[in-house]
Phi, psi and omega in degrees: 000124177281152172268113207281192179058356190301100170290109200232156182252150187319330191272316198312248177004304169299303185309311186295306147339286164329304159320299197318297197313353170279315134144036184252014181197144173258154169000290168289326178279312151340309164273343183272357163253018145218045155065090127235168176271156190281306195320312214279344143273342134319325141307285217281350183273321193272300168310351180266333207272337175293284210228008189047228192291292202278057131250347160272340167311301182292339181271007189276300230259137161296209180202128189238102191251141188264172196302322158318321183263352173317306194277339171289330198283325205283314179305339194291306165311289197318272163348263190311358200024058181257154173293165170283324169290326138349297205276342179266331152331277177323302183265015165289000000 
């Protein structure tokens, strides 16, 4: 069972990343050998290889955005036809 909501710190993060990318253990064994769920290492694997360290930096802190930029993000989607996941890539 993963813990949700769970706030991991940046060396956490670095380490796992590290592992995978030596390439002896995958995703799924990998998270089940530290309780995370595998998307979210996925993520944190896709933001490093994307945006290097401040991209884990950056997924720590939220982002509070006003409703002009709520509605630019949202047209943004639409336009593109993109996932929400798709769209939070970009603007995260």
């Amino acid at each position: 069972m993963f813990i949700l909501n769970k706030k991991h710190d940046l060396d956490f993060k670095l380490k796992l990343i590290k592992e995978y990318k030596e390439g002896n253990i995958g995703y799924d064994s990998l998270s089940n050998k530290y309780d995370i769920d595998p998307s979210q290492l996925k993520t944190w694997t896709y933001q490093f290889d994307t945006f290097g360290i401040d991209g884990l930096i950056s997924s720590m802190t939220r982002k509070k955005y006003s409703t002009d930029e709520k509605l630019r993000i949202i047209q943004y989607r639409i336009t593109n036809q993109l996932s929400y996941k798709e769209t939070a890539r970009i603007f995260d």
